[in-house]
C-alpha positions in Angstrom: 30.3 -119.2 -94.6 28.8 -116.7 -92.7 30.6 -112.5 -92.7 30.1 -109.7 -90.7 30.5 -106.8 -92.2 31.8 -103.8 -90.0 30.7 -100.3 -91.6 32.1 -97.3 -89.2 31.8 -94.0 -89.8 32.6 -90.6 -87.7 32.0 -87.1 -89.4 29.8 -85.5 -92.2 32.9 -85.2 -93.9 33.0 -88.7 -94.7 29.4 -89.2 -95.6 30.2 -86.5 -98.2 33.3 -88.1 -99.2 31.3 -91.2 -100.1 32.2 -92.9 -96.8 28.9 -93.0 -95.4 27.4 -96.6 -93.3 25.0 -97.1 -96.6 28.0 -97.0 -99.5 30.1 -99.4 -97.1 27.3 -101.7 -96.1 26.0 -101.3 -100.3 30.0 -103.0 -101.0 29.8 -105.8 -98.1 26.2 -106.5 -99.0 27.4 -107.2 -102.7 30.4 -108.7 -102.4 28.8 -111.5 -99.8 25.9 -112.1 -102.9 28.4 -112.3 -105.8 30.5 -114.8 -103.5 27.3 -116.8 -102.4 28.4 -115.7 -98.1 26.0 -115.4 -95.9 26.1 -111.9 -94.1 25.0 -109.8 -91.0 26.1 -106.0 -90.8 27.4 -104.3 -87.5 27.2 -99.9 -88.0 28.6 -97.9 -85.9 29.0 -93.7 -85.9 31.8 -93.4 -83.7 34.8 -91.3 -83.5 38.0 -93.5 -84.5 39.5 -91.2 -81.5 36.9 -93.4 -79.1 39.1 -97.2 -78.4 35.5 -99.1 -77.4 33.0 -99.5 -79.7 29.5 -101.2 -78.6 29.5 -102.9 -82.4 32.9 -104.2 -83.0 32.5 -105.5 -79.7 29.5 -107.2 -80.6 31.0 -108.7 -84.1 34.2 -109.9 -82.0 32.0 -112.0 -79.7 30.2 -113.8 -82.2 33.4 -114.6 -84.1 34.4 -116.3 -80.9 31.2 -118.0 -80.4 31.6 -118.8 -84.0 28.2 -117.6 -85.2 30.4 -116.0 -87.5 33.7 -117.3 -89.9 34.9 -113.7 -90.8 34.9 -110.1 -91.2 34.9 -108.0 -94.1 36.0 -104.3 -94.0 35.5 -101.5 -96.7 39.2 -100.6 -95.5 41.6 -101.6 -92.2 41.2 -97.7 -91.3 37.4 -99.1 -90.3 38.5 -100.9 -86.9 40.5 -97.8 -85.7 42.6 -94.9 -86.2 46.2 -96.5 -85.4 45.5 -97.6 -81.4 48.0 -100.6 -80.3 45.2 -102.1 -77.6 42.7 -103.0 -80.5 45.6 -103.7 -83.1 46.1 -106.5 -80.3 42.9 -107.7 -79.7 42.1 -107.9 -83.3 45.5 -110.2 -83.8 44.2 -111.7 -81.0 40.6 -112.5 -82.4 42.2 -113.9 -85.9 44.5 -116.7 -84.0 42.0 -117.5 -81.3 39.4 -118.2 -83.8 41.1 -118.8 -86.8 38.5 -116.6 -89.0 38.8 -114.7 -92.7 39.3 -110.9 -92.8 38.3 -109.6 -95.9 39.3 -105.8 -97.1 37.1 -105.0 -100.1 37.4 -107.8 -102.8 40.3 -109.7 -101.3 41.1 -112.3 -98.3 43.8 -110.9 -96.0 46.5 -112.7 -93.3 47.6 -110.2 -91.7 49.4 -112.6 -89.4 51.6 -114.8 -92.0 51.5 -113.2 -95.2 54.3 -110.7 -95.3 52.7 -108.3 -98.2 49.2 -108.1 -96.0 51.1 -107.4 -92.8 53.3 -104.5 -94.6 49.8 -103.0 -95.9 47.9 -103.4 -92.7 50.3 -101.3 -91.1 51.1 -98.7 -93.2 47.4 -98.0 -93.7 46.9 -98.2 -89.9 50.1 -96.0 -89.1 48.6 -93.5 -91.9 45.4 -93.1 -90.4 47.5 -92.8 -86.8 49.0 -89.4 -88.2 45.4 -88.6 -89.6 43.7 -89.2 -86.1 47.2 -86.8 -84.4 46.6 -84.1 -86.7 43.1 -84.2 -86.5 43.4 -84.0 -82.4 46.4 -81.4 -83.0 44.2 -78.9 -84.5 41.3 -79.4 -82.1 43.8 -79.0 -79.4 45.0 -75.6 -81.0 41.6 -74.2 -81.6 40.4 -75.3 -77.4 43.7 -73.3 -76.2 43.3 -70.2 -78.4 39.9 -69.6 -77.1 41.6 -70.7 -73.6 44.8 -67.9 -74.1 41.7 -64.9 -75.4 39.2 -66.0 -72.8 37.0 -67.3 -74.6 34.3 -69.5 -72.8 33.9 -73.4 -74.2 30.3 -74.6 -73.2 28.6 -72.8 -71.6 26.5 -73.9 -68.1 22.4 -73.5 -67.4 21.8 -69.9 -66.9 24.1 -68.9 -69.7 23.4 -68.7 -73.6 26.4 -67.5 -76.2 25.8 -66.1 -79.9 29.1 -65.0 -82.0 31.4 -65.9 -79.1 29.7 -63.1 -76.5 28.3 -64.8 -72.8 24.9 -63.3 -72.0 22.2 -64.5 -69.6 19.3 -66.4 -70.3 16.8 -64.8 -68.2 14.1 -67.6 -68.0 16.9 -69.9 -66.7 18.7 -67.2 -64.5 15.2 -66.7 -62.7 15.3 -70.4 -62.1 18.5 -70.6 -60.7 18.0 -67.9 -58.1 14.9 -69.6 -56.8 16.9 -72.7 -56.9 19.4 -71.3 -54.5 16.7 -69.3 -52.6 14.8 -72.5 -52.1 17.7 -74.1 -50.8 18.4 -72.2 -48.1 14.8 -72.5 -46.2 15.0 -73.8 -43.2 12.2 -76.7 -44.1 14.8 -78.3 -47.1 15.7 -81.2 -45.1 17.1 -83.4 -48.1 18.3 -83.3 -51.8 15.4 -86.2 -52.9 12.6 -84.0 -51.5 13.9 -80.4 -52.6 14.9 -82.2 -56.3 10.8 -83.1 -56.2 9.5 -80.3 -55.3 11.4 -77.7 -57.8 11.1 -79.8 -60.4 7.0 -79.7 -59.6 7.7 -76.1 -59.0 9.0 -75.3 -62.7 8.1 -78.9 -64.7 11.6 -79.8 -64.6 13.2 -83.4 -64.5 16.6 -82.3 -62.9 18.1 -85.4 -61.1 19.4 -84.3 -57.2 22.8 -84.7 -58.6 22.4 -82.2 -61.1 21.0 -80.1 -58.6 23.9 -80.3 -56.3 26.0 -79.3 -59.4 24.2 -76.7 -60.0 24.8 -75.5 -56.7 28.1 -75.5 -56.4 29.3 -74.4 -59.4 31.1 -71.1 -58.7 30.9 -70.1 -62.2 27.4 -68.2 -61.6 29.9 -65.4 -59.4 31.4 -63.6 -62.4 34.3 -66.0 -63.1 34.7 -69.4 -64.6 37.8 -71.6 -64.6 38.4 -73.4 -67.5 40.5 -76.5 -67.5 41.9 -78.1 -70.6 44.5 -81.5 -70.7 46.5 -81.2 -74.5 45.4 -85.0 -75.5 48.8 -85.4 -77.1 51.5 -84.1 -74.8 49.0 -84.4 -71.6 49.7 -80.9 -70.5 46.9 -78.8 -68.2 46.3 -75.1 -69.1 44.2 -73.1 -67.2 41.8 -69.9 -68.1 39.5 -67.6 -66.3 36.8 -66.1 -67.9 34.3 -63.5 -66.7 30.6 -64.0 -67.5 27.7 -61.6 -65.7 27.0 -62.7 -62.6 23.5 -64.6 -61.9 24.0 -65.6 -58.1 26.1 -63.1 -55.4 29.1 -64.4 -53.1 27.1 -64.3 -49.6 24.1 -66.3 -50.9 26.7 -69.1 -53.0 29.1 -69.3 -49.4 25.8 -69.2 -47.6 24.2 -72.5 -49.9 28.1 -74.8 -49.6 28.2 -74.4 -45.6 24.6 -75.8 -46.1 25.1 -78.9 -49.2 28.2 -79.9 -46.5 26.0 -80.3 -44.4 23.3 -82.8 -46.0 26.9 -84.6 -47.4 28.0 -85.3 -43.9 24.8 -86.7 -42.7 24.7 -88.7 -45.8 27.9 -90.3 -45.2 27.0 -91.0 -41.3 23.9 -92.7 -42.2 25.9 -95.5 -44.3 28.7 -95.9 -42.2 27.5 -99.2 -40.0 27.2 -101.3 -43.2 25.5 -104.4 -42.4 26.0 -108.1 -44.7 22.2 -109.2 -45.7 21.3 -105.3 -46.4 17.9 -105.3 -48.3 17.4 -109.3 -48.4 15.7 -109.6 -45.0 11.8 -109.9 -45.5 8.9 -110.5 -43.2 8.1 -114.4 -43.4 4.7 -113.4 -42.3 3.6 -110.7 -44.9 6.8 -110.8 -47.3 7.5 -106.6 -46.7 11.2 -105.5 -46.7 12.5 -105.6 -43.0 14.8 -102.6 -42.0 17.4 -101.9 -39.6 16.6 -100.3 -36.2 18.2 -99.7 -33.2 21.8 -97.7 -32.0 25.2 -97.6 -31.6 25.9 -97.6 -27.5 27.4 -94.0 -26.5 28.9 -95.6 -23.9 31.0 -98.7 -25.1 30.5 -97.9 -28.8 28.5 -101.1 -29.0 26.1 -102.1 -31.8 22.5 -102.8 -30.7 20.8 -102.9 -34.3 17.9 -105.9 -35.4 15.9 -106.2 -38.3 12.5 -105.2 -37.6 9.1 -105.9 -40.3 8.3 -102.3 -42.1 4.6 -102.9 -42.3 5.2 -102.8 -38.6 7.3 -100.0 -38.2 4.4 -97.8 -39.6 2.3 -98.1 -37.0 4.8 -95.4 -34.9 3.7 -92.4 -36.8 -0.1 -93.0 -35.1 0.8 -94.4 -31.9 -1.4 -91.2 -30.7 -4.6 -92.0 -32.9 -5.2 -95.6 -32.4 -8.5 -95.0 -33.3 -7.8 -94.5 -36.4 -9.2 -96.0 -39.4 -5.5 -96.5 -40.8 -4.1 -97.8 -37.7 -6.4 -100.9 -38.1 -5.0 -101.0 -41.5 -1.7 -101.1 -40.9 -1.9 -103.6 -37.9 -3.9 -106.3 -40.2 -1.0 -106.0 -43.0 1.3 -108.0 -40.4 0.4 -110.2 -37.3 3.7 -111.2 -36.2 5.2 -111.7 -33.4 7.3 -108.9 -32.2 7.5 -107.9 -35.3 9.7 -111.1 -36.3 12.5 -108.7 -34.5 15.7 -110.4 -35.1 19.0 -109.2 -34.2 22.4 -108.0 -36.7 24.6 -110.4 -35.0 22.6 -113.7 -35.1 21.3 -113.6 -38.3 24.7 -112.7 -39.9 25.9 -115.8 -37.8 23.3 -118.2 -38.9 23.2 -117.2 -42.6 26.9 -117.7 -42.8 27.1 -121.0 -41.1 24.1 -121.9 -43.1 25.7 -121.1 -46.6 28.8 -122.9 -46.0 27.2 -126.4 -44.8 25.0 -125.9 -48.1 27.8 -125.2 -50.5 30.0 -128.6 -48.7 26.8 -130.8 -49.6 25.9 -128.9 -53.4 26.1 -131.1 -56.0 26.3 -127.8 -58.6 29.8 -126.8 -57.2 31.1 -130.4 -57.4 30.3 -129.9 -60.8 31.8 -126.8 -61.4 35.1 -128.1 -59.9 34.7 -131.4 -62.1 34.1 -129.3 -65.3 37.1 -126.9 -64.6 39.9 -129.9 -63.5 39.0 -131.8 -66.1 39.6 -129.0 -68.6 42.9 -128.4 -67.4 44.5 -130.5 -70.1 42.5 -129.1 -72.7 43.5 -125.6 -72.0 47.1 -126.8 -71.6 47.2 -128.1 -75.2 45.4 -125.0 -76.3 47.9 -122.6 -75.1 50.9 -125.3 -75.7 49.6 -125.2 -79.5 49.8 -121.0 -79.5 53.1 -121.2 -77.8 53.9 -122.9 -81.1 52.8 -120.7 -83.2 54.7 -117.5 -81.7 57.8 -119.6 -82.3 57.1 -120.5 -85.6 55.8 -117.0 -86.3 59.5 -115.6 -84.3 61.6 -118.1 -86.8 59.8 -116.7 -89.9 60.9 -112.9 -88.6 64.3 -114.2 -88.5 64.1 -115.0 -92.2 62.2 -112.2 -92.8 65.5 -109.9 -91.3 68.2 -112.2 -93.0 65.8 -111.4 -96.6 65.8 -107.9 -95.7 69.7 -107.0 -95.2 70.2 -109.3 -98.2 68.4 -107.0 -100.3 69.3 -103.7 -98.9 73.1 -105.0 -99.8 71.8 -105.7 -102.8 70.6 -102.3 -103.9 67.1 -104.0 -104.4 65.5 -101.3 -101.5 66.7 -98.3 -100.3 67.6 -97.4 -96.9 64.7 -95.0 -95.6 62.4 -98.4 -96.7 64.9 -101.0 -95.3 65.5 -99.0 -91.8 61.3 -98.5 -91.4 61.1 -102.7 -92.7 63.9 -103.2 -89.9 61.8 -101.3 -86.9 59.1 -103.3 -87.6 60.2 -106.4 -87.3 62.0 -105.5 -84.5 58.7 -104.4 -82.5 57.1 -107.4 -83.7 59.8 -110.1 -82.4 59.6 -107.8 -79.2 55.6 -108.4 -78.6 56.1 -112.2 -79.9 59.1 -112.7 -77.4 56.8 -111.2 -74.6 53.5 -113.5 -75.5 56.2 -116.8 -75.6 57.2 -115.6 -71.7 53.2 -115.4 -71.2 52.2 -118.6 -72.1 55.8 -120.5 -71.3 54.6 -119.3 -67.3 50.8 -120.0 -67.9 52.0 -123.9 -69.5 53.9 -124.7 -66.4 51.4 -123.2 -63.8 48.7 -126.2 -65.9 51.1 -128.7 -65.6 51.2 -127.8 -62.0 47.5 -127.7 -61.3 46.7 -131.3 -63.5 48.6 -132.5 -60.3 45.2 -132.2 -58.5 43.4 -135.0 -58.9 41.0 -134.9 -55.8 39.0 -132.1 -57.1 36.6 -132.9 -53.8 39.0 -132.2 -52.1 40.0 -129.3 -53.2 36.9 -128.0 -53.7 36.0 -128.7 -49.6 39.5 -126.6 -48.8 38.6 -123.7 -51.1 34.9 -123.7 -49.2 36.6 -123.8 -45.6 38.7 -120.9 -46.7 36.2 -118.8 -47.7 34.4 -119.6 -44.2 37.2 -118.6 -42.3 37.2 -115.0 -44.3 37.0 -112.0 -41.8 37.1 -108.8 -43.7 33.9 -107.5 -43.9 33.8 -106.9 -47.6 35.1 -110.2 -48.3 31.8 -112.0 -46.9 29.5 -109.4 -48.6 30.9 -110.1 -51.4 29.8 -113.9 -51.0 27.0 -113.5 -49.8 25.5 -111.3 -52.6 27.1 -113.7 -54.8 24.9 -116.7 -53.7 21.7 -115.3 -51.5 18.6 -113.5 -53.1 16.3 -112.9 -50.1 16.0 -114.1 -46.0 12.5 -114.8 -44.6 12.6 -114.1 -41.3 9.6 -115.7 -38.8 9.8 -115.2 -34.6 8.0 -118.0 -32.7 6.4 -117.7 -29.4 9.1 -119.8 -27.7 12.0 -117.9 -28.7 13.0 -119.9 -31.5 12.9 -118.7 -35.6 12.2 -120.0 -38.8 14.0 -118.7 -42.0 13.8 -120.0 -45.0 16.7 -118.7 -47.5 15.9 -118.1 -51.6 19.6 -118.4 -53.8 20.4 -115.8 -56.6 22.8 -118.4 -57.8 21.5 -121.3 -60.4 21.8 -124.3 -58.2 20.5 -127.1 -59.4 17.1 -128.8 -58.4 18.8 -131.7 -56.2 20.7 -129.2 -54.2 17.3 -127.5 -53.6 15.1 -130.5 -52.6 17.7 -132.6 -50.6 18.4 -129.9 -48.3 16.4 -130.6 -45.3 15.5 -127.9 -42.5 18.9 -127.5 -40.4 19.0 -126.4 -36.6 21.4 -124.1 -35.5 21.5 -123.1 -31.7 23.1 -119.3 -31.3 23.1 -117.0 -28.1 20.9 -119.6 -26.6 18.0 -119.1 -29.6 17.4 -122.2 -31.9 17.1 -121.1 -35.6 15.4 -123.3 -38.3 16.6 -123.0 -41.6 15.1 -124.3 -44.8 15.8 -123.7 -48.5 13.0 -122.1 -50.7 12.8 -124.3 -54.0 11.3 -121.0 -56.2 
């Protein structure tokens, strides 16, 4: 048997209160030896406040890939400070793959042995208070300073010592030639400004934190602060004055401006095209980009796909003498550039994909696989569907025990009525996953129906085809296409040959032969790249 132990941590306090990853790894390591288990340890140093955790994560996986047959914990507060959504998935882990959980020196079921279940949650509903108080009194601290105007973190430009906002003059320098910079007439962009300050002053700011940094109206005099109570998801608001590092004209001055450079962002991207950045030169591989306009007239497109290497040779069309001019004009001797238009190679490509996906022996396979394991998956969840029940009948006995001994006199009410809720919320989530897989069990039977998985397969394939929304065929394309070679013969006709991003297998690849399609009176030959 193979464990893995899950050590969390999440403050000092807890190192110091002999909590820290080594003690807890130290008492999984040991207890794996003395029982002759081998072991692999998952740390983690995150906040039991944070619900996804990169380790567990990992550890859950492998339980279900059944690298591993259990978990051990130093103690259930470990996995999370009360929160229902991994409570859930855990429960969910233990029945999918039947593994051991472990708490110190003993085996827990924290599905079907009553005393485990009453211990799992009481610890976890303990450590749900700890994790409210310990946000309560964060939240009370964060809206005093709020209510006395008192600033949280503070922004570049700014440094604070004992509570007091002063400016830090190396950065305030900065930021003024920032916005100064800004404003020339010859900042065309936020890629080329971002490079050329951060030259200027050997910073690495990205253009994003740059645009930030302009528009924060913060560096005016006043901040507003904005808080959300994490427990009763109330917003406060707070102003606080700090010394001003840029004035109102030149901050108004530098927004008219950063609109500006948005908006011509936004119009540059707004004729999306399907096969953007998998069109290449067939001649000299280079990336081929979009040219061309939109008619002012009758708001037609008139945009093709044009080879880059080609594309240069506009900047010296006045010094074709030029030594680089012959350089660029030997990268790429095609024809017209291999100019192709939007339109017709959107078309082809389509019609292309579709009569390759009828004829692929991979999907067939993939429909095989998944019809065939219809029944299996039926069973599976026909099997948990028995379980609930069973698991619902033993919280009937469980209530019947319970009111028995409260008449009794053998519990007391406060103990009886928190027993009583318990169950209650339990038989509520069981009752809801019984629905669950009652609806999923029919909707299998349903589907073992199908028997001609060909055909099925061919309707799904025609369906997509027939798709019209433009997102919709992106989405398949970039699903199966990598890159589009692009060639343009003398006699108006073009070859392309077409390289898949999705694993098809080596027969679909070879028996493809070159295909002909005829479109606006071109012919286009197609043929499959076997890379």
């Amino acid at each position: 048997m193979k464990l893995g132990i899950y050590c969390r941590v999440s403050s000092s306090q807890q190192k110091s209160d002999g909590e820290s990853l080594e003690t807890q790894e130290d008492l999984g390591v040991k207890f794996c030896i003395d029982n002759s288990f081998k072991y692999q340890v998952f740390k983690e140093a995150k906040s039991g406040v944070i619900n996804r955790r990169k380790e567990l994560d990992i550890l859950f996986s492998k339980l279900r890939s059944k690298e591993l047959d259990g978990i051990w914990i130093k103690d259930y507060d470990r996995f999370n400070r009360g929160e229902e959504k991994l409570k859930i998935e855990l429960a969910e882990v233990l029945i999918e793959t039947k593994c051991s959980l472990y708490e110190r020196d003993s085996k827990r079921d924290i599905l079907k042995v009553y005393s485990d279940m009453i211990g799992y949650e009481s610890k976890m509903f303990t450590s749900k208070l700890q994790r409210l108080s310990i946000l309560s009194n964060s939240a009370d601290g964060i809206l005093r300073n709020l209510n006395n105007k008192v600033l949280g973190l503070t922004k570049y430009g700014y440094k604070k010592k004992k509570g007091i906002v002063t400016i830090n003059e190396e950065e305030r320098d900065i930021l003024i030639d920032i916005y100064n910079v800004f404003n020339h007439a010859n900042v065309k962009d936020f890629k080329s400004f971002k490079r050329r300050m951060n030259k200027k002053h050997s910073l690495n700011f990205s253009d994003l934190q740059y645009k930030r940094y302009l528009t924060y109206k913060g560096y005016c005099g006043e901040i507003e602060q904005k808080y959300t109570h994490p427990i009763s998801k109330e917003v406060h608001y707070g102003k606080v004055n700090v010394p001003i590092i840029i004035e109102e004209e030149l901050y108004n001055k530098t927004q008219i401006k950063v609109k500006e450079f948005e908006n011509r962002r936004k119009g540059r991207t707004k004729n999306e095209y399907l096969l953007r950045g998998k069109v290449f030169c067939l001649d000299c591989s280079s990336k081929m980009y979009k040219i061309g306009s939109q008619s002012k007239k009758n708001n037609l497109n008139h945009f093709y796909y044009k080879c880059s290497n080609s594309l240069d040779r506009k900047n010296y069309v006045d010094s074709r003498s030029d030594s680089k001019w012959d350089e660029l004009n030997s990268k790429c001797n095609s024809y017209k550039l291999n100019s192709i238009n939007f339109s017709l190679i959107d078309e082809c490509v389509w019609e292309f994909l579709f009569d390759f996906l009828l004829d692929s022996k991979t999907i067939e396979l993939e429909y095989k696989k998944k019809y065939e394991g219809e029944v299996e998956r039926k069973n599976r969840y026909k099997g948990k569907l028995k379980y609930y029940e069973g698991e619902l009948d033993k919280l009937d006995k469980n209530e019947v025990d319970l009111f028995f001994k409260n008449s009794n006199g053998e519990i007391n009410d406060r103990i009886f009525q928190n027993t009583l809720s318990q169950i209650n919320t339990k038989r509520k989530k069981l009752e809801e996953d019984v629905s669950v897989l009652g609806e999923m069990k029919k909707d299998f039977s349903k589907n073992t129906l199908i028997v001609d998985y060909l055909k099925l397969m061919e309707e799904d394939i025609r369906n997509e085809y027939q798709l019209e929304r433009f997102e919709d065929k992106k989405r398949i394309l970039d699903k199966y296409i990598s890159k589009v070679f692009v060639k343009r013969n003398m006699d108006l006709n073009y070859s392309i040959k077409i390289s898949f991003k999705f694993d098809f297998m080596i027969e679909d690849l070879e028996n493809f032969d070159s295909k002909k399609y005829t479109l606006k009176n071109k012919d286009l030959y197609i043929k499959v790249l076997n890379l």
